[in-house]
C-alpha positions in Angstrom: 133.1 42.9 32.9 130.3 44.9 34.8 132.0 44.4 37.8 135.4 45.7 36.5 134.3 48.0 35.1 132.4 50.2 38.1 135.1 49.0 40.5 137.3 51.1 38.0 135.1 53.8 38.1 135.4 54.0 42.0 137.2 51.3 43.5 136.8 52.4 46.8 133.3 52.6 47.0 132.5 49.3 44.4 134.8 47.0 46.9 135.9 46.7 50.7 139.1 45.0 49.4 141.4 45.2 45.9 139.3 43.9 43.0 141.4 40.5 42.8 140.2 40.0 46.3 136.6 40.7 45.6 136.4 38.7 42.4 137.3 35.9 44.6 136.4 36.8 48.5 133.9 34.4 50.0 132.7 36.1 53.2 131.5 33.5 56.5 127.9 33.3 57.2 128.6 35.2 60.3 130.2 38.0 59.0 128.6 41.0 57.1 130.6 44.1 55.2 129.0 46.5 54.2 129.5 50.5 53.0 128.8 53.4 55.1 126.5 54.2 53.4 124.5 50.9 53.8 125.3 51.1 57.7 123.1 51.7 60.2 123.4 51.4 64.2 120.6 48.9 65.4 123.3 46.1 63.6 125.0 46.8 66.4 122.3 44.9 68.4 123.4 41.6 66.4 127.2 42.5 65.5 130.2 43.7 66.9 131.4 46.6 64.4 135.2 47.3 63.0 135.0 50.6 60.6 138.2 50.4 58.2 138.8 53.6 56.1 139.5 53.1 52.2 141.7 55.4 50.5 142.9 56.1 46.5 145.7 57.3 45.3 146.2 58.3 41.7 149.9 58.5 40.8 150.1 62.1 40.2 152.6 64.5 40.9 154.8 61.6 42.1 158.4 62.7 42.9 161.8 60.3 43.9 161.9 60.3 48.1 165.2 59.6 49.7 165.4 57.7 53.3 165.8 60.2 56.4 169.6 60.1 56.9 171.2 57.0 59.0 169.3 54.3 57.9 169.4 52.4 54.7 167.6 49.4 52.8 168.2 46.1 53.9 167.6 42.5 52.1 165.1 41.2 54.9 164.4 37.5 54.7 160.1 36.6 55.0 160.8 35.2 59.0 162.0 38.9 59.3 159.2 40.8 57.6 156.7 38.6 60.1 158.8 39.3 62.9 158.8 42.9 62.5 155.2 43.1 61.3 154.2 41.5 64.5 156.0 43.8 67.0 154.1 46.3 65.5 151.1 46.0 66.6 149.0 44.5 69.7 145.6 43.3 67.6 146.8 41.8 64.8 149.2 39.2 63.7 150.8 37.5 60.6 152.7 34.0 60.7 155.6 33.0 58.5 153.5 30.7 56.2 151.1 33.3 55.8 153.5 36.3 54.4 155.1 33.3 52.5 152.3 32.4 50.6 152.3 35.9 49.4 155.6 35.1 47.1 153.2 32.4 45.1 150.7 35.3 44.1 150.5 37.0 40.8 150.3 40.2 42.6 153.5 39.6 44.3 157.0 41.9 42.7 159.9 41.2 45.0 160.8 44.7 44.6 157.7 46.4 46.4 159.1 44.7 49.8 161.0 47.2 51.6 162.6 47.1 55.1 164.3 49.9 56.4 167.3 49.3 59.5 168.6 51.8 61.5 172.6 52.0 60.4 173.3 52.6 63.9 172.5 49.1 65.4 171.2 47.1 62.4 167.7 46.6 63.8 164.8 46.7 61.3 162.8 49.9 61.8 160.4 50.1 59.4 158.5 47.7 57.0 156.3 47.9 54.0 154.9 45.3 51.6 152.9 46.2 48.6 151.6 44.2 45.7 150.7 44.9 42.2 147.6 43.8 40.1 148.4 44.5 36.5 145.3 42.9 35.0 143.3 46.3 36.1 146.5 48.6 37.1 146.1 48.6 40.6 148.7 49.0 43.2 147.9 48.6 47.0 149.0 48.7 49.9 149.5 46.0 52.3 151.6 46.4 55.2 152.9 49.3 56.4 154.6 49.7 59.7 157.4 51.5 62.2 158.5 50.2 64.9 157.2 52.4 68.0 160.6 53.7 68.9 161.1 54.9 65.4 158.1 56.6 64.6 158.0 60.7 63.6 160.8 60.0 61.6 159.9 60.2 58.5 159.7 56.3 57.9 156.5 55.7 57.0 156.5 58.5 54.8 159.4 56.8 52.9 157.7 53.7 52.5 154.6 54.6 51.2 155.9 57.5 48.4 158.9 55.1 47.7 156.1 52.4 47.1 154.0 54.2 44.9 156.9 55.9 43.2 157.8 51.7 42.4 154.5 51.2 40.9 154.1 54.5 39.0 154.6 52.5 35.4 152.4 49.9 36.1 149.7 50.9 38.2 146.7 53.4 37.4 146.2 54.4 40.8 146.6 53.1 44.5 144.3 51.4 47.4 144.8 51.3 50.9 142.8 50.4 53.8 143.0 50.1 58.0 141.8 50.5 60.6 139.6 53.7 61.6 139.9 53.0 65.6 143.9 52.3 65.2 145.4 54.8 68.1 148.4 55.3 65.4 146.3 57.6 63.1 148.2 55.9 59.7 145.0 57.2 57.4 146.5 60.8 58.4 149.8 59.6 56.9 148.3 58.2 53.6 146.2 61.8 53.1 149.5 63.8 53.8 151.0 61.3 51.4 148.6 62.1 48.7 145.3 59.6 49.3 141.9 60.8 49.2 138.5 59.8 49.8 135.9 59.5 51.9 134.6 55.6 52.0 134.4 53.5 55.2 133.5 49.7 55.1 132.1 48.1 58.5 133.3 44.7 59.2 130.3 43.3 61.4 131.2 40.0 63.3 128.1 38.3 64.7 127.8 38.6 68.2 127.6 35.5 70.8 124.8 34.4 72.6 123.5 37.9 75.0 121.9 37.6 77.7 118.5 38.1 76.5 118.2 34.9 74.3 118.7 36.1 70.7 120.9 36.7 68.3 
């Protein structure tokens, strides 16, 4: 309950991941997260580093959002989600049996999986998955994306206000994480869409053999 309680208090700083994760997370033996705060740059000597922002949201002042005109919603099946989820970025990748294995969760609510199409030509332009924890009241974010050719449309706005506005009855407040290197900027879009914070986790991989002999 100790744990609960102070991830509660300040879930972005008491956890690098939503507190259904943590409870259950078992990190490999090469791989070390730790807070900013707990960071320092001669691990850099033994790890390669990946800095990943963590934002909160707490459902206030929460207003209904309506999709930038000519596109709509659309029923996406999971091969679609993957397939769009994967065209959207270069680094990172999800297969079908993976997203799937989401449905089986007890965070999973089929209504906090948006896909957005262009009414134009029917292609999927924007995605966003989000789940729901209502042991503790926590909504988070998952995956948000737009495809590149529909970006500065308003799109990812959409998703993630018509994603919390979803979860406003159930959820206490929001998490969402990403990268702090990605080129697309998305913790810009969470601020703007009312996020704050200031905590960064650091994802340290173990580096191979260098050249001088140790590790």
């Amino acid at each position: 309950m100790e744990a609960r309680k102070q991830y509660l208090e300040n879930p972005c700083r008491a956890a690098s991941v939503p507190y259904w994760k943590a409870v259950c997370i078992s990190v490999p033996d090469n791989i070390r997260i730790l807070h900013d705060s707990e960071f320092n740059t001669e691990l850099l000597r033994r790890y390669v580093d990946e800095p990943y922002f963590r934002l909160q949201h707490r459902m206030m002042e929460l207003k209904p959002v309506s999709l930038p005109e000519g596109y709509s919603l659309y029923e996406a099946t999971v091969p679609d989600f993957v397939e769009h989820i994967n065209s959207c970025y270069e680094d990172i990748g999800i297969t079908v049996s993976e997203l799937q294995s989401y449905l089986a969760r007890e965070q999973y609510s089929p209504e906090l999986w948006l896909a957005v199409r262009d009414d134009c030509n029917g292609k999927i332009a924007a995605t966003g998955i989000a789940e729901l924890d209502l042991e503790i009241g926590e909504g988070i974010l998952e995956w948000i994306q737009v495809s590149e050719d529909y970006r500065r449309h308003g799109l990812g706005r959409y998703l993630v206000l018509e994603l919390l506005w979803r979860m406003r009855k159930a959820a206490g407040f929001a998490t969402v994480s990403g990268k702090c290197k990605n080129p697309n900027h998305p913790e810009a879009l969470y601020r703007k869409c009312g996020f704050c914070g200031n905590d960064v986790w650091h994802i340290l991989r173990e580096r191979g053999q260098d050249v001088s002999g140790s590790r």
